[in-house]
N, CA, C and O of each residue as an XYZ file, in Angstrom:
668
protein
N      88.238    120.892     97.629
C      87.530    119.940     98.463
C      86.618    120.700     99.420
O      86.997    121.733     99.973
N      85.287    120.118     99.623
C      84.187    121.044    100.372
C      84.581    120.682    102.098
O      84.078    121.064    103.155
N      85.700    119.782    101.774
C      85.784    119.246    103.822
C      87.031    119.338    104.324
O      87.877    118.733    103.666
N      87.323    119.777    105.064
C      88.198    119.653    105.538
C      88.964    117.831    105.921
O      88.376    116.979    106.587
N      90.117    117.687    105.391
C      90.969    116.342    106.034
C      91.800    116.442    106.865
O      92.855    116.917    106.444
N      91.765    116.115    108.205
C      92.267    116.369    109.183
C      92.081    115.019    110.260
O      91.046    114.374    110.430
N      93.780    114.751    111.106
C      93.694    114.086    111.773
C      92.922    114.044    112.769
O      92.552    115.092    113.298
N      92.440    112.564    113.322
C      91.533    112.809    114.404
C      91.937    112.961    115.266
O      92.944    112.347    115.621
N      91.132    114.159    116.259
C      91.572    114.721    118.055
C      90.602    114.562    118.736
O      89.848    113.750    118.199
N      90.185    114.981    119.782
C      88.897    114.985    121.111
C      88.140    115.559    120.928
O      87.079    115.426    121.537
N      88.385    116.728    119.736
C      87.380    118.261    119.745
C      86.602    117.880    118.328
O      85.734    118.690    118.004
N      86.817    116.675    117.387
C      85.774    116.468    116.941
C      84.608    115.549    117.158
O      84.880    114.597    117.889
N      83.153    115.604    116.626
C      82.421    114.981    116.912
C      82.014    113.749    116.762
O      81.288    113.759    115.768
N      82.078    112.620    117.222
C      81.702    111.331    116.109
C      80.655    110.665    116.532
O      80.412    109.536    116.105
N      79.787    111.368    117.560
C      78.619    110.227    118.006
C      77.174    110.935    117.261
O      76.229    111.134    118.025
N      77.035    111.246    116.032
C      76.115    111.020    114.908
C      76.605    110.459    113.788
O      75.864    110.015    112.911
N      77.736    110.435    113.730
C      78.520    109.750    112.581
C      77.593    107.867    112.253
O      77.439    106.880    112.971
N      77.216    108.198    110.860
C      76.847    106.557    110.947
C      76.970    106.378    109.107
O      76.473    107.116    108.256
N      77.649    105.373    108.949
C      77.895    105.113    107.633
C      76.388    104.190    107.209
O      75.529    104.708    106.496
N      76.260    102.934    107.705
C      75.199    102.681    107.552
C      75.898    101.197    107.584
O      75.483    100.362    106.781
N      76.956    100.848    108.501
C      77.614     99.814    109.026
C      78.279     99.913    109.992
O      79.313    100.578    110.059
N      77.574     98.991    111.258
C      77.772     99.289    112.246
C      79.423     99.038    112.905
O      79.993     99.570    113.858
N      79.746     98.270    112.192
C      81.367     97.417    112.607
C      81.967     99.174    112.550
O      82.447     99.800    113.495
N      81.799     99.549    111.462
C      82.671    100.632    110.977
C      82.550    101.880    111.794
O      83.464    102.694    111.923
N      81.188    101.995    112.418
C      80.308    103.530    113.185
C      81.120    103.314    114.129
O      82.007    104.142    114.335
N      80.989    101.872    115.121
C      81.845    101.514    116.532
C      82.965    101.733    116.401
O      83.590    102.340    117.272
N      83.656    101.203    115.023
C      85.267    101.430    115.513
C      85.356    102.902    115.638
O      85.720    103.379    116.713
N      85.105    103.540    114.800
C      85.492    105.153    114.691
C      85.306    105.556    116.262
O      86.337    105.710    116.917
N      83.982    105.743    116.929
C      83.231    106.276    118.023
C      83.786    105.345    119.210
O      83.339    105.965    120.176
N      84.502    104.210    119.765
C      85.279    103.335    120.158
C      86.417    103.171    120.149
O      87.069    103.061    121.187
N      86.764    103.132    119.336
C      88.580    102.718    119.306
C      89.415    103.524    118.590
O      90.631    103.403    118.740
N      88.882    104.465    117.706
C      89.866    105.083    116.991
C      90.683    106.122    118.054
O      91.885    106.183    117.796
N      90.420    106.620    118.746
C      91.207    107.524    119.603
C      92.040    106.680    120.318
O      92.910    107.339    120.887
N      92.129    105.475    120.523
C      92.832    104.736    121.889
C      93.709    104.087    120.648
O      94.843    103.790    121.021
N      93.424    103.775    119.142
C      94.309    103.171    118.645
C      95.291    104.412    118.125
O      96.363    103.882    117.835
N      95.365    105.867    117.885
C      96.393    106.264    117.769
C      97.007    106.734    119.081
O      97.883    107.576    118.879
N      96.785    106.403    120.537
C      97.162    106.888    121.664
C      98.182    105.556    121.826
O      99.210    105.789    122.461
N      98.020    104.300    121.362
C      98.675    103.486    121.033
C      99.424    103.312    119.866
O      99.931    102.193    119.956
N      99.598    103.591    119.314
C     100.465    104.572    117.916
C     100.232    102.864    117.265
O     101.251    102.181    117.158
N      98.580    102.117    116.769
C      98.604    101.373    116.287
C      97.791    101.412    114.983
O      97.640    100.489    114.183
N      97.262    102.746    114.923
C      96.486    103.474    113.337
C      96.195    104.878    113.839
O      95.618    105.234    114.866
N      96.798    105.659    112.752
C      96.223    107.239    112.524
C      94.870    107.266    111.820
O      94.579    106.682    110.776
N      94.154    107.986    112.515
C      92.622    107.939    111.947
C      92.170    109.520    111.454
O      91.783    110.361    112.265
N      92.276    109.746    110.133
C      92.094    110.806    109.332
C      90.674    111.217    109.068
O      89.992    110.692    108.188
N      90.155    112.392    110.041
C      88.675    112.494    109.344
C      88.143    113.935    108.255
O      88.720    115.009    108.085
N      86.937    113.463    107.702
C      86.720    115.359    106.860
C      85.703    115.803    108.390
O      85.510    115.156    109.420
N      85.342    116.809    108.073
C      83.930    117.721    108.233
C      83.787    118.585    108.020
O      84.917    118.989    107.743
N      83.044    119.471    107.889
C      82.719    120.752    107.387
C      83.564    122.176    107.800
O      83.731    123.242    107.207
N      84.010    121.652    109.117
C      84.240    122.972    109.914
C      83.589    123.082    110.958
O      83.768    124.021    111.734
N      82.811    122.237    111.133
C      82.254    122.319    112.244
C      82.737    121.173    113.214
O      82.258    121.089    114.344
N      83.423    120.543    112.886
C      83.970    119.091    113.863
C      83.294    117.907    114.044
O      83.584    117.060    114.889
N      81.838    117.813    112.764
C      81.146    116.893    112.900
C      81.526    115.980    112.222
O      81.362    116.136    111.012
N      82.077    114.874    112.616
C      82.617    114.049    111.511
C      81.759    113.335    110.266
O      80.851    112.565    110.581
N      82.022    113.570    108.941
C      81.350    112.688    108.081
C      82.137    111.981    107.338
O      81.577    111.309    106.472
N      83.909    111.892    107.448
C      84.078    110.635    106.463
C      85.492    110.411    107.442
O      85.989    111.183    108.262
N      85.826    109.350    107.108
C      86.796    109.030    107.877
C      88.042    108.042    107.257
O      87.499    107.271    106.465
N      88.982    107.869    107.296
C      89.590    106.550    106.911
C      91.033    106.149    108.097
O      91.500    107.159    108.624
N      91.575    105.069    108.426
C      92.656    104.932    109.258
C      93.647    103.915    108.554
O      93.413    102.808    108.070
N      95.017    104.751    108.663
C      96.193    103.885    108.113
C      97.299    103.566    109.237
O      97.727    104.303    110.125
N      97.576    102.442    108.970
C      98.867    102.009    110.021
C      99.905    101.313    109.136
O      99.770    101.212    107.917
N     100.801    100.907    109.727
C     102.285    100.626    109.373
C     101.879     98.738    109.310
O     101.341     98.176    110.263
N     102.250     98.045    108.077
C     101.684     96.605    107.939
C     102.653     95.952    107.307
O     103.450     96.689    106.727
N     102.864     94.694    107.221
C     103.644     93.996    106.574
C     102.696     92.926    105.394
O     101.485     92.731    105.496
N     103.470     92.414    104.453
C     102.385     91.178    103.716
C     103.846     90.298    103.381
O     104.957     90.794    103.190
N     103.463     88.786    103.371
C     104.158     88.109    103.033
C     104.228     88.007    101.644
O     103.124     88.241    101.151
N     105.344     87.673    100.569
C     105.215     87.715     99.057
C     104.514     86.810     98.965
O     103.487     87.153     98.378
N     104.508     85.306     99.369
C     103.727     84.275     98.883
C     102.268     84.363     98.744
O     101.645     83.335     98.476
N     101.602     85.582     98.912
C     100.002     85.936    100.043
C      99.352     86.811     98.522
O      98.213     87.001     98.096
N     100.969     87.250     97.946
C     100.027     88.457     97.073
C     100.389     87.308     95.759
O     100.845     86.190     96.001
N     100.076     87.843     94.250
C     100.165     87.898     92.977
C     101.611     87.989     92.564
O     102.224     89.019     92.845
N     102.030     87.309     92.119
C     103.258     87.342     91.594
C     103.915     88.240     91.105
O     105.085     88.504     91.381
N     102.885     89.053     89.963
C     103.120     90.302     89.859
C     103.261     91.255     90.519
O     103.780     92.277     90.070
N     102.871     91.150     91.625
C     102.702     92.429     92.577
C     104.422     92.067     93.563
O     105.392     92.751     93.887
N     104.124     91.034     93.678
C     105.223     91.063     94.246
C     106.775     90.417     94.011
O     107.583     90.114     94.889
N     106.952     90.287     92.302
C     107.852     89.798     92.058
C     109.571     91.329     92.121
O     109.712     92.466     91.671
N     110.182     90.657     92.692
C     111.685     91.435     93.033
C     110.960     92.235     94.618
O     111.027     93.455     94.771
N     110.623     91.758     95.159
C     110.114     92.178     96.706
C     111.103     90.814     97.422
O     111.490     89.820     96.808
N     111.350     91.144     98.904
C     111.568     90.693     99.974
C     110.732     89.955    100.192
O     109.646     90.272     99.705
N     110.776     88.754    100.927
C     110.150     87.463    101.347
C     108.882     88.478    102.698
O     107.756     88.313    102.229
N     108.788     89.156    103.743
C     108.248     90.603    103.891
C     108.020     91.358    103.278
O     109.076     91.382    102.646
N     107.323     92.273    102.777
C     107.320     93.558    101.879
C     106.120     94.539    103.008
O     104.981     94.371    103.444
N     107.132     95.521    103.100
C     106.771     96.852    104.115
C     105.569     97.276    103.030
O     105.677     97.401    101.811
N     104.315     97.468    103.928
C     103.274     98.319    103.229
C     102.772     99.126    104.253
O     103.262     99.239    105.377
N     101.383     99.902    103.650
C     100.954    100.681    104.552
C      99.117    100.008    104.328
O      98.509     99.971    103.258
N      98.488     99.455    105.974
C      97.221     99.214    105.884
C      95.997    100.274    106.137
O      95.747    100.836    107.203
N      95.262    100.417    104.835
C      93.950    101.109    104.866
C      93.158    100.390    105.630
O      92.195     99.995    104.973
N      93.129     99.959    106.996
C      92.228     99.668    107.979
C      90.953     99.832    108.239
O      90.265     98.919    108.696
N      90.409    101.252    107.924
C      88.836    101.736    107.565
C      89.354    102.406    106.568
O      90.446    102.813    106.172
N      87.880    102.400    106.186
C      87.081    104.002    105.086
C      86.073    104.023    105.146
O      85.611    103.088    104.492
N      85.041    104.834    105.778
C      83.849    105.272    105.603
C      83.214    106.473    105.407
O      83.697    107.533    105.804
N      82.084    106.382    104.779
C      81.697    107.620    104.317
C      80.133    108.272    105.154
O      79.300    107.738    104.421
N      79.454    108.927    106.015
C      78.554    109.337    106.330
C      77.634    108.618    105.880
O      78.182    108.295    104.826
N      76.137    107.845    105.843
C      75.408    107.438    104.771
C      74.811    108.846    104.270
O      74.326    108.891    103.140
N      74.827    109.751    104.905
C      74.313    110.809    103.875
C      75.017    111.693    102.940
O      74.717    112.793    102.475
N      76.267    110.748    102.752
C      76.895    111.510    101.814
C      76.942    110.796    100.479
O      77.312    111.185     99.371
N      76.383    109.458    100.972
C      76.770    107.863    100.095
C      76.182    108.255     98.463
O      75.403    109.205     98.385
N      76.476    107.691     97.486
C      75.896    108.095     95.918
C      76.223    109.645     94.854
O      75.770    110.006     93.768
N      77.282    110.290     95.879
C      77.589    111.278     95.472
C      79.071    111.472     94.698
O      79.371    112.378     93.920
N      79.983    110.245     95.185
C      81.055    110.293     94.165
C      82.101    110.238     95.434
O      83.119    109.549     95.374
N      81.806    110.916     96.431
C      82.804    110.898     97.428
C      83.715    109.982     98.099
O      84.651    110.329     98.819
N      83.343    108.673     97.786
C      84.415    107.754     98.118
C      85.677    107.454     97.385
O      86.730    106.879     97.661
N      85.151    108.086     96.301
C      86.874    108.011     95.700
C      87.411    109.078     96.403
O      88.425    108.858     97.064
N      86.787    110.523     96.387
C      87.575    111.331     96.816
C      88.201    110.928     98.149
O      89.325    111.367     98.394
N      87.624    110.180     98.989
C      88.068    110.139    100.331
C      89.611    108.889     99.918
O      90.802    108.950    100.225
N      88.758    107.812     99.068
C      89.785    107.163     99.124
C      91.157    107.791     98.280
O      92.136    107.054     98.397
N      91.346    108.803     97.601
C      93.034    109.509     97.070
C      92.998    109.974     98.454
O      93.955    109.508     99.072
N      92.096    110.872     99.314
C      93.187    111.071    100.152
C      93.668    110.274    100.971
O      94.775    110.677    101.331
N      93.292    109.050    101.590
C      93.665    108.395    101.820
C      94.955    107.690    101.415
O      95.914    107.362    102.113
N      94.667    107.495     99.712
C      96.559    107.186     98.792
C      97.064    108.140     99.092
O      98.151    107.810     99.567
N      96.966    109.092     99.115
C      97.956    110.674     99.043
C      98.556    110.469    100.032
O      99.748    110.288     99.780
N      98.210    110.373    101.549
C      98.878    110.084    102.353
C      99.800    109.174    102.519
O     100.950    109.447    102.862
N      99.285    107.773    102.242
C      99.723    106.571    101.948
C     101.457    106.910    101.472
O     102.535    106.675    102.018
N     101.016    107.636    100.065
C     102.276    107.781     99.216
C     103.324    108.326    100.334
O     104.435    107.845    100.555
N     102.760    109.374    100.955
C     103.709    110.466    101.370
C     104.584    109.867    102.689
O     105.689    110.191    103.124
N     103.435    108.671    103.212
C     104.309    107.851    104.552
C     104.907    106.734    104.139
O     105.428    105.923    104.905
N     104.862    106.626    102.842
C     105.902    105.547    102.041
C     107.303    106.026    101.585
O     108.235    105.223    101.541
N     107.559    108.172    101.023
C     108.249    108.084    101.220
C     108.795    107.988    102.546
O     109.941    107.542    102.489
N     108.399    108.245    103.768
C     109.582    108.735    104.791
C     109.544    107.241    105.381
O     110.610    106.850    105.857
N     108.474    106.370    105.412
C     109.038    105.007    105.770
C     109.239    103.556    105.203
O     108.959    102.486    105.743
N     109.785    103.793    103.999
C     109.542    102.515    102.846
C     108.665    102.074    103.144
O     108.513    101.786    104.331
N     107.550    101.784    102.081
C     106.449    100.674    101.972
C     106.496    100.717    100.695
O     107.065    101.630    100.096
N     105.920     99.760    100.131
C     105.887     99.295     98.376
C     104.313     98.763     98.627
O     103.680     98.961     97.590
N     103.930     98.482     99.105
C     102.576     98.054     98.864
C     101.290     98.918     99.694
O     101.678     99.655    100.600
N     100.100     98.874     99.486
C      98.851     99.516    100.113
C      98.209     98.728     99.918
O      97.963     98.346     98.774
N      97.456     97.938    101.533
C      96.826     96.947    101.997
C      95.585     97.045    101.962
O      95.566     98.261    102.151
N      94.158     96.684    101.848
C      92.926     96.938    102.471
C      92.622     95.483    102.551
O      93.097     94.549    101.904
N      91.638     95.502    103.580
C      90.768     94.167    103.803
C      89.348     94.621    103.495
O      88.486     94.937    104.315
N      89.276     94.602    102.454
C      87.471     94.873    102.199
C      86.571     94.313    103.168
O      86.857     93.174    103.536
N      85.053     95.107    103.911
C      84.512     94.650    104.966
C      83.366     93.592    104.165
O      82.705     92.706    104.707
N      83.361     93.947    102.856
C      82.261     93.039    101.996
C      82.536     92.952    100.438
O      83.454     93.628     99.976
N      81.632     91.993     99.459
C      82.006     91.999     98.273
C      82.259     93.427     97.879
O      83.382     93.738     97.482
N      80.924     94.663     97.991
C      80.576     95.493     97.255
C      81.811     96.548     97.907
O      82.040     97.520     97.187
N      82.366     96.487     98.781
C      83.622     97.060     98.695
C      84.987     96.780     97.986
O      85.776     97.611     97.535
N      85.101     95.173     97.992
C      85.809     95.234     97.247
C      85.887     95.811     95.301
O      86.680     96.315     94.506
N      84.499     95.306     95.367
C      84.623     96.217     94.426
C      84.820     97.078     93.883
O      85.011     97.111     92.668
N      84.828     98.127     94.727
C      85.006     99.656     95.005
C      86.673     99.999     94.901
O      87.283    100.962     94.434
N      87.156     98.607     95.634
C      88.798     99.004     95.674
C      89.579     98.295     94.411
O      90.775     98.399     94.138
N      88.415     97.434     93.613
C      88.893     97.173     92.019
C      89.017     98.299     91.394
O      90.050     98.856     91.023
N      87.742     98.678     91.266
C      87.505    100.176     90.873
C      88.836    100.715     90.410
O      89.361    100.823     89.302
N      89.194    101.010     91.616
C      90.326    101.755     92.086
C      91.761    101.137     91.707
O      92.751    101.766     92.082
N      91.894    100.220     91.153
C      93.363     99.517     90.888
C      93.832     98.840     91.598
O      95.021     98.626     91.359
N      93.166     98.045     92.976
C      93.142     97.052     94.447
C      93.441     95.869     93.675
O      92.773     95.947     92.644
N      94.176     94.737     93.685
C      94.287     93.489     93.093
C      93.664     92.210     94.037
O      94.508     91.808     94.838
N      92.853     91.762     94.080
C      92.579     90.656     95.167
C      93.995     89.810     95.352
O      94.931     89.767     94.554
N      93.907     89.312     96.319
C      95.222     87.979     96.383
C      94.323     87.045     95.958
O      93.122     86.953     95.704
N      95.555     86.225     95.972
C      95.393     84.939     94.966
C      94.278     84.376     96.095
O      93.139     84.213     95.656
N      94.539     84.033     97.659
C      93.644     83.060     98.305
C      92.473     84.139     99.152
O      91.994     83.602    100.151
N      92.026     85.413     98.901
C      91.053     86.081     99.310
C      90.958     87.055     98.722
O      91.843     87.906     98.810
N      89.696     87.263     97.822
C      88.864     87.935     97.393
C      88.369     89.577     98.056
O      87.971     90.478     97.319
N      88.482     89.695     99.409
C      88.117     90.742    100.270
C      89.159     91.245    100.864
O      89.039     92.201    101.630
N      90.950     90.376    100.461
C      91.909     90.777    100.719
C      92.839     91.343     99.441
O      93.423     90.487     98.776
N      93.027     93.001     99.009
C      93.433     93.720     98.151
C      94.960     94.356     98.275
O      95.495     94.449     99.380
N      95.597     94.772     97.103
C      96.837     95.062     97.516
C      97.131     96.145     95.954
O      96.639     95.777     94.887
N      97.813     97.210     96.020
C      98.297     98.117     95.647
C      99.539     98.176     95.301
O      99.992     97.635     96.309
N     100.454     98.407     94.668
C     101.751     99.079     94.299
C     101.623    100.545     94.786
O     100.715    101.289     94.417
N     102.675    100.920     95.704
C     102.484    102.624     95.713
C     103.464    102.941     94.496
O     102.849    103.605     93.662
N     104.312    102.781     94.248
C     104.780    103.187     92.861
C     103.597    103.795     91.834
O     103.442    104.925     91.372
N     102.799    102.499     91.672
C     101.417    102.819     90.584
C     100.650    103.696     91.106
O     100.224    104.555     90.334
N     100.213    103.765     92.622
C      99.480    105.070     93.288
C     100.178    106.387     92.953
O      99.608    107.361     92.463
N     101.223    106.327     93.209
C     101.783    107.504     93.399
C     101.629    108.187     91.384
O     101.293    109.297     90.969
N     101.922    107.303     90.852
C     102.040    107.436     88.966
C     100.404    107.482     89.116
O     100.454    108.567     88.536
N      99.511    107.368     89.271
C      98.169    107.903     89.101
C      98.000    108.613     89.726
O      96.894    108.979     89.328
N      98.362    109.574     90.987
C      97.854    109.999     91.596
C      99.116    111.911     90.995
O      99.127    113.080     91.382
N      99.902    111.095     89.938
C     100.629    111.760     89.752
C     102.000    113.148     91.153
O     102.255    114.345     91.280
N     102.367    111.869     91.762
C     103.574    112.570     92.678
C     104.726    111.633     92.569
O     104.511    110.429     92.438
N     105.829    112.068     92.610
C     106.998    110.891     92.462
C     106.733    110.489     93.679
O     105.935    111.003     94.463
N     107.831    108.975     93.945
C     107.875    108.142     94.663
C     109.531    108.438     94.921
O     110.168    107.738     95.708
């Protein structure tokens, strides 16, 4: 990998950071530091080495009701089912067309997997910010729910079996 993935601290940079959506530029440069000072999302960024941030993604600790997902997804689950929410992902716009959002998004699963083992979760959440993301998280093996289209859901079992690490 050409970037470093590393949690976010004070000593990196994020006020050139711009994906080329603003919801997403603000949260990072805004709230991402105060939401893990509130232990309410860890916000994982790359950069070069130099501390300039260009990609970013944030996961927190989430719940989904079974009735919300696919039957499949959630048949022999708890009326609750512990997951983990992909909250952001963004990518620099000058990095955009190069392939890198998958890469950002495994590491993003990789992690996922690894805080599923130490805190049960069975599922991986995203709320797509638009169609063309969700698409992105079809791509990727994301299942829409049955009543929202921009609301996606994962098996980490199946992450972890593609991403090849036990569970």
């Amino acid at each position: 990998m050409r970037y470093r993935s590393e949690l976010l601290t004070a000593s990196h940079h994020l006020d050139d950071f711009s994906s080329s959506n603003q919801e997403l530029d603000r949260w990072l440069i805004e709230f991402a530091n105060h939401a893990s000072a509130m232990n309410t999302g860890r916000t994982f960024v790359w950069h070069a080495g130099d501390e300039q941030v260009v990609a970013y993604f944030t996961l927190a600790a989430h719940r989904v009701e079974r009735t919300h997902i696919a039957r499949r997804v959630g048949r022999g689950s708890p009326m609750d089912i512990p997951a983990v929410l992909l909250a952001r992902l963004a990518l620099d716009q000058t990095l955009h067309g190069q392939g890198l959002g998958g890469e950002l998004l495994w590491d993003a699963l990789t992690r996922s997997v690894a805080a599923a083992a130490i805190a049960a979760a069975r599922l991986v959440v995203v709320r797509a910010i638009d169609d063309n993301a969700a698409e992105f998280y079809q791509h990727h093996g994301f299942i829409p729910t049955p009543d929202d289209n921009l609301h996606l859901v994962q098996k980490i079992s199946e992450i972890a079996a593609s991403l090849g690490t036990p569970t």
